[in-house]
N, C-alpha and C positions, 0 to 999 in steps of 0.2 A: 204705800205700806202693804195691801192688801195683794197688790200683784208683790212684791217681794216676799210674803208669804208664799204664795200659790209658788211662785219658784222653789221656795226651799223645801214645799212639799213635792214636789215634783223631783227635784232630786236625790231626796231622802228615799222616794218611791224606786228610785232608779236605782239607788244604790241598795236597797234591797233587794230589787230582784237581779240586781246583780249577783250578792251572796247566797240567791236562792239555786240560780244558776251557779255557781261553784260549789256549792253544799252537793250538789247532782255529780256535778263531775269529779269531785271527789270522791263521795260516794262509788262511782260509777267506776272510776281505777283503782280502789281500795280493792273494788268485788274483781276486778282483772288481775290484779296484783294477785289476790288469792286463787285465783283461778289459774293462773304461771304457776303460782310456787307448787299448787297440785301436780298438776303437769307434770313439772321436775321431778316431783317427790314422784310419782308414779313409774318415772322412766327410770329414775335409779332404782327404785325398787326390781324395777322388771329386768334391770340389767344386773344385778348386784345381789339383789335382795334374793329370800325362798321364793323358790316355784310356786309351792301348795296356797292355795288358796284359805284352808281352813287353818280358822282361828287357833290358838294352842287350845284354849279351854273345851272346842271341837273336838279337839286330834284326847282331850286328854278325859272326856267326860264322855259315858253311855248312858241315853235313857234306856229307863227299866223298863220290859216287858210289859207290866204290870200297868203302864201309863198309855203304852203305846196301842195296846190291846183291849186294855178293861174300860181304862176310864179316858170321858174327853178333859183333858187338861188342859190346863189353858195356857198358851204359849209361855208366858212367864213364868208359870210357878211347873217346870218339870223337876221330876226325880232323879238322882242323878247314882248311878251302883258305885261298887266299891273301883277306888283308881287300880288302874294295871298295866305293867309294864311287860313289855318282853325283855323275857330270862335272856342271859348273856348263852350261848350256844357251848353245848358239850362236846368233847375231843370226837368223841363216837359218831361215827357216821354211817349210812347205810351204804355198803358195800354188797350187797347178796348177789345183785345185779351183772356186777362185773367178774369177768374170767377171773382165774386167779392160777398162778405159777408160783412153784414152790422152788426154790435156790439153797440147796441143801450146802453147809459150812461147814467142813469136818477139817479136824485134824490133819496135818501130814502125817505118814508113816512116823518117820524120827520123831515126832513128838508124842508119840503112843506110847510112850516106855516112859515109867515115875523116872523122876529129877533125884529122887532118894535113892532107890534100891534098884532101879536098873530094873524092875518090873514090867512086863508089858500091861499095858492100863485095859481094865477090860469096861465095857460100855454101860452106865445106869441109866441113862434116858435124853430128854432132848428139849431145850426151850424152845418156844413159838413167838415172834413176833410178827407183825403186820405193816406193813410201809406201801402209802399211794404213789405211783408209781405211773406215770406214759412214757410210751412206745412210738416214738416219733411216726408222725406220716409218713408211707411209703409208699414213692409213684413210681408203676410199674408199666411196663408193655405187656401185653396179654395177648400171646402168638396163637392166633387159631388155626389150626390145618384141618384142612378138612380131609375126609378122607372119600375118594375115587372107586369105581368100580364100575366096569366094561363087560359089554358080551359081545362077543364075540360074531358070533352068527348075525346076531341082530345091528351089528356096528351102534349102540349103545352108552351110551353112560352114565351112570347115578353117581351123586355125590352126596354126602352130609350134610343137613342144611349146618347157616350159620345164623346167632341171633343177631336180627335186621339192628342197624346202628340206627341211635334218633336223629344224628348228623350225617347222610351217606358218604358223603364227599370228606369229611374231617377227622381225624385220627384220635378225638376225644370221645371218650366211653360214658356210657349213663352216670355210671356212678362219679365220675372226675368233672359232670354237667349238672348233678347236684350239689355236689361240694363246694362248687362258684356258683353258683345261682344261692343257694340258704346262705354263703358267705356273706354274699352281696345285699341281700333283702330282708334276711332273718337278723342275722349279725350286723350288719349297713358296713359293712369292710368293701371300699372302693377296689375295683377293678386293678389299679396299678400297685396297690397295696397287696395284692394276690397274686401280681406279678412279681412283686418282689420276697414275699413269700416262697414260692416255688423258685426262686434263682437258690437260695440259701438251702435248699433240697439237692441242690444240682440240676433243676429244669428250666429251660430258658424258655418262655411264652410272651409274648408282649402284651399288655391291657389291651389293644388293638385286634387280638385274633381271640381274646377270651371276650369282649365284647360281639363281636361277630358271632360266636359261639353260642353266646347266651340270648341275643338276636334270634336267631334261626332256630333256637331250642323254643322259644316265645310262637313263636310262628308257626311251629310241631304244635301247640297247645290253645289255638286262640280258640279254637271249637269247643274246647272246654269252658273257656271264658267266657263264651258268649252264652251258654248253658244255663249259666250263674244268674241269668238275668229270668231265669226260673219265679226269683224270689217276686218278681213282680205282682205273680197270682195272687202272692201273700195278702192279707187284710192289713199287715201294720208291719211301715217302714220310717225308719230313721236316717234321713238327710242330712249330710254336713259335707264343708271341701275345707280345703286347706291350700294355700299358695306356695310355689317351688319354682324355683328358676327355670327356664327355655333358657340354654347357650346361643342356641343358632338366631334368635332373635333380640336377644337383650333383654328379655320383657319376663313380667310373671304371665305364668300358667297354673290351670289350677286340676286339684285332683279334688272330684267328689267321691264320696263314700256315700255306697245304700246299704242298710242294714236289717235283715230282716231275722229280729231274734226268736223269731218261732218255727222258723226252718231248719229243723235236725234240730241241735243246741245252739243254732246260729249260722246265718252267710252273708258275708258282707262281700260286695261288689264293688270294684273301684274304677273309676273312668277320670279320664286326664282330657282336657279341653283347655282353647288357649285363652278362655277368656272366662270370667267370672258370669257373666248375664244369666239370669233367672232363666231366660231360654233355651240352657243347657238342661237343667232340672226336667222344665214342663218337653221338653224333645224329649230325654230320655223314660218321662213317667207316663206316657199318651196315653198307655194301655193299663194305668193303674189305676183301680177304685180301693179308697179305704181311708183306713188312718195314720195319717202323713206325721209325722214329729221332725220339727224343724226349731234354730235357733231364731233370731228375731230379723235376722238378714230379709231389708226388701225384695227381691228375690225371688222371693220363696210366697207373695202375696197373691202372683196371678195362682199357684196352685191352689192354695189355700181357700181360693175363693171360687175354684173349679168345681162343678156338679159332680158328685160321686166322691168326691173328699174329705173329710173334716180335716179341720189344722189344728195343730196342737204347738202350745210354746216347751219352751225349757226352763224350767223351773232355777237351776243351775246355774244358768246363765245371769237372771237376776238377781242372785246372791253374789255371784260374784261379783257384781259391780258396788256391792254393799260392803263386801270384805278389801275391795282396792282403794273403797274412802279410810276404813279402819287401817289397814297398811301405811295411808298415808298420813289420818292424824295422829294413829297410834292411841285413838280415846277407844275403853274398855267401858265406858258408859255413854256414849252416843246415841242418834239414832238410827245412824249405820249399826252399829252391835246390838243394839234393841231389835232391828232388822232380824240378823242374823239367828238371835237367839228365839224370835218367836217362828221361823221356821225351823227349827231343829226336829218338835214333835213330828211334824211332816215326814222330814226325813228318816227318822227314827221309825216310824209308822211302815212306812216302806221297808226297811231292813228288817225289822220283825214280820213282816207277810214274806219277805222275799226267803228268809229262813226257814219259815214252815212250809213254804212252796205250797203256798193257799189259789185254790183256783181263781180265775180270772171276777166268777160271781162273788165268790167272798171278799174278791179284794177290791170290787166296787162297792158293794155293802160297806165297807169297814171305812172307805174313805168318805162316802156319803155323811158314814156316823160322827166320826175324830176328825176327817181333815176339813171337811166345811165351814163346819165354824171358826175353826181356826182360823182358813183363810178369809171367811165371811171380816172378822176381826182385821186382820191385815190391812185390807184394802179401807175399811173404815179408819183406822189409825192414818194410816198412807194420807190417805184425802184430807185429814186433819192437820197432820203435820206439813204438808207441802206449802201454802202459805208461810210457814214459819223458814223456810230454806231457798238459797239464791241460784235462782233457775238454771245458770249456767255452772253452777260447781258441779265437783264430781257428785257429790252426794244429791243435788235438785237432778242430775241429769238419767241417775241410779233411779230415784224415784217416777220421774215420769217416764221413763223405759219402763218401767213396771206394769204402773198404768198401762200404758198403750199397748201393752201383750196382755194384759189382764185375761182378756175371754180366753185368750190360746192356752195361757195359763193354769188355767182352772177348770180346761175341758178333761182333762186324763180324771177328774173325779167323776164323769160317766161314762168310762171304760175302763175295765178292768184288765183289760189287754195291751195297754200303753201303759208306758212307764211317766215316771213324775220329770224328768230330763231326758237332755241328750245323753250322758254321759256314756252308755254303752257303746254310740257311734263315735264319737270323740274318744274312746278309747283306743277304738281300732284303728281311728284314722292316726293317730300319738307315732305308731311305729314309722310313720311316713315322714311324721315332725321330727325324729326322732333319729332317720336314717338320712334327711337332706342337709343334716349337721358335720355329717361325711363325704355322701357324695357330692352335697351342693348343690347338682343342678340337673335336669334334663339336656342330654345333647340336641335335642328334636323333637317332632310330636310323635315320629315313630318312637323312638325310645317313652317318649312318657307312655303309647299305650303298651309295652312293654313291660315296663313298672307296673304299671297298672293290672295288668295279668299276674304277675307273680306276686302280688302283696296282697290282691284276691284269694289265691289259692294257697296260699300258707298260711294267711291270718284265719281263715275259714277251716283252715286245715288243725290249726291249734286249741279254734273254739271248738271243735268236733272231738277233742284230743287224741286226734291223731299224730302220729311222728312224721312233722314235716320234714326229714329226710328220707324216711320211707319212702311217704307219699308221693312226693317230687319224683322220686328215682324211679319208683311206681308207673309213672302216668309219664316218666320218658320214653320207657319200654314199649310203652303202646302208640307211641304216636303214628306208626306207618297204618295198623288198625285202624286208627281213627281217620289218617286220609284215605286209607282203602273202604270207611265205613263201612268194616266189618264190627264195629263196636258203638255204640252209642255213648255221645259225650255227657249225658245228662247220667250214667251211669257211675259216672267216673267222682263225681261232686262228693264232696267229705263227707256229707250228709246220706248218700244213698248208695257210695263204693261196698263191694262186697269184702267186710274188714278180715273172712276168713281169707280171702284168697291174700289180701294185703299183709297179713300173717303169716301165712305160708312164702309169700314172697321174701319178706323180713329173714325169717328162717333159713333162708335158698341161699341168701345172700350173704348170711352168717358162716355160711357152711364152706359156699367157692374162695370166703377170703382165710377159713381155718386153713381149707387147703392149700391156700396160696402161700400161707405163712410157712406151712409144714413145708412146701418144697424147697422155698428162700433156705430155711435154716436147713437143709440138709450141707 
């Protein structure tokens, strides 16, 4: 009897821990099951769903000055001004800008005599109207002759100079190696699309000889690009890449962007390497001491942890991963949204300095005062709440990426010269995401460092506000200068070119195509 007990407690035992072990694994693909359906929910979103990150109540609510400034408030309870939309756009536009031709509508003679009396009608005045109006692109040949002159005695001869072409050998002008280059890089209108563009002109080119073209225009200009890596002296730079197709290999490649926003108004430098390794960063930074801003990419740790560096996170970055759990639950009271809405002052803090254009001392002072505690708070909630959350969801994996940038984080509150994210370098690098929607792909890694040149020098050319067609057309004219260095390339940079002469060029150019138009229409 006593062993027939001890059996049925032993199997009773067994068949508990049986259920204890399925309680687990159920548990345990309950928490995968939810972790799939995120997943899903994430890729439709990214495939389907808005781009922007920010919440509506973000996109639709401004904290007040008065909070951002005055007082430290406390993540939850900000003030919020009055809502504002942008006005629907009026007829009126600014036109002061553009030329303008007058197309005078009169009368025939026969119709100058009244329909009554046979009078000749005599004139009281005139209405005005305004209509936008182009002038189709017009490709020309532009015949230079130069002209000769002999002495005699001396068996001699002088000629006229001619202006040196950027391409010697090729029959395309500065200004027709602008127009496909900002085409191609500004606008991201592919190469065969520009070829078929100019057929419908009447000019037949192939993608093949306008690549070439824009090749060997790159190649006129890399001494400029290499200039650009000026920005290294800087004290504070913004690191970020982005990946694009290599054809000739099947494979990604990637483009990094350095940004260094205290150079002029800005210069970002972009380089193309085939491979992602943090040892493209620490190769290209060797010679740089200072403050490094980087996303959370391992990578970026042997710098970070380089003598003469500090590392800094991105703020941004960790919000976002807070806003792609709300995307997917779609809860406006979580604690992903809780998240969100207790860095808003942050945020807000920064937009109000960034306005007043507060020096670099007041706007460590100011974050010392408001955003500390703030963040002090954060990180206490954080630690609180993670126990409560399944390590492997989106939103446990939001939180402990937080954590683990934490210090990179919260370093830009002792400098006033670093910004609270990346987003200024990820801005610039956008036009590349932006433009690989078109072209798709690198042919090569010459072509990527190609690319790489020209999306340096236009997007640095924009933050300078300068006229990236200008300035291109500009700096094609000089390229025989720069291989004769008769010209220094550090000169040439959007930040340090001399804007009168680049003015006067603008104007030059205005003037050879009025007169180009005045001979057409004779």
């Amino acid at each position: 009897m006593v062993f027939s007990d001890f059996n049925l407690l032993q199997a009773y035992a067994l068949r508990s821990l049986e259920v204890c072990q399925l309680h687990e694994r159920l548990s345990s693909l309950e928490e995968e099951i939810a972790r799939l359906k995120e997943m899903i929910k994430a890729q439709q979103d990214a495939l389907f769903g808005k781009k922007s990150e920010a919440s509506k109540s973000s996109q639709d609510e401004e904290l007040s000055g008065e909070d951002t400034l005055g007082n430290n408030t406390h993540a939850g309870t900000t003030s919020v001004a009055a809502h504002s939309r942008k006005t629907r756009g009026s007829r009126t536009l600014d036109t002061k800008s553009l030329p303008k031709y007058t197309v005078i509508h009169d009368l025939p003679q026969e119709q100058k005599e009244c329909a009554c009396c046979g009078k000749l009608l005599h004139f009281i005045g005139q209405e005005k109207s305004e209509q936008l109006e182009i002038i189709p692109s017009r490709y020309c040949i532009i015949e230079h002759l130069r002209m000769k002159y002999g002495c005699r005695p001396c068996d001699s001869i002088v000629m006229a100079p001619k202006p040196a072409a950027p391409l010697p050998k090729a029959i395309a002008g500065p200004s027709l190696l602008t127009d496909v280059i900002l085409n191609k890089y500004q606008y991201h209108l592919p190469l065969y699309r520009q070829s078929k563009i100019m057929k419908s002109y009447g000019l037949t080119i192939s993608d093949k000889t306008l690549s070439n073209w824009v090749m060997d225009s790159g190649e006129g200009l890399l001494q400029v690009h290499n200039a650009l890596w000026v920005i290294l002296k800087n004290r504070y730079l913004q690191v970020d890449e982005t990946p694009v197709k290599v054809l000739e290999t099947n494979k990604k490649g990637y483009v990094w962007a350095y940004f260094a926003p205290n150079v002029g108004k800005g210069l970002v430098a972009f380089e193309f390497s085939e491979d992602r390794l943090g040892s493209v960063a620490s190769t290209r930074l060797k010679t740089f001491n200072g403050l490094l801003q980087t996303d959370g990419y391992s990578g970026y740790n042997a710098l970070r942890n380089r003598e003469g560096i500090v590392g800094f996170g991105c703020l941004s970055h960790a919000r976002r991963k807070f806003s792609e759990v709300v995307k997917v639950s779609k809860s406006k009271t979580g604690i992903a949204q809780e998240m969100i809405d207790r860095m808003k002052p942050l945020y807000s803090l920064e937009a109000r300095m960034r306005e007043a254009s507060l020096n670099h001392r007041t706007r460590k002072r100011l974050r010392q005062k408001i955003a500390r505690p703030i963040l002090k708070d954060i990180y206490a909630w954080l630690r609180t709440v993670k126990p409560q959350v399944l390590p492997k969801s989106k939103l446990g994996k939001a939180i402990q990426y937080t954590l683990n940038q934490w210090p990179y984080l919260i370093a830009y509150l002792n400098h006033g010269m670093a910004e609270i994210d990346t987003n200024y370098v990820e801005n610039k690098i956008r036009e590349i995401a932006l433009g690989k929607k078109n072209w798709l792909f690198f042919g090569n890694k010459d072509c990527g460092k190609i690319h790489a040149l020209f999306y340096s020098l236009i997007i640095s050319a924009i933050i300078n506000e300068l006229n990236p067609r200008v300035y291109i057309h500009y700096l094609l004219t000089k390229i025989h200068d720069i291989r004769r260095g008769t010209i220094d390339p550090i000169t040439l940079l959007p930040d340090r070119i001399d804007c009168d002469a680049l003015e006067q060029f603008a104007l030059g150019q205005i003037a050879f195509g009025q007169k180009i138009m005045a001979e057409a229409t004779r």
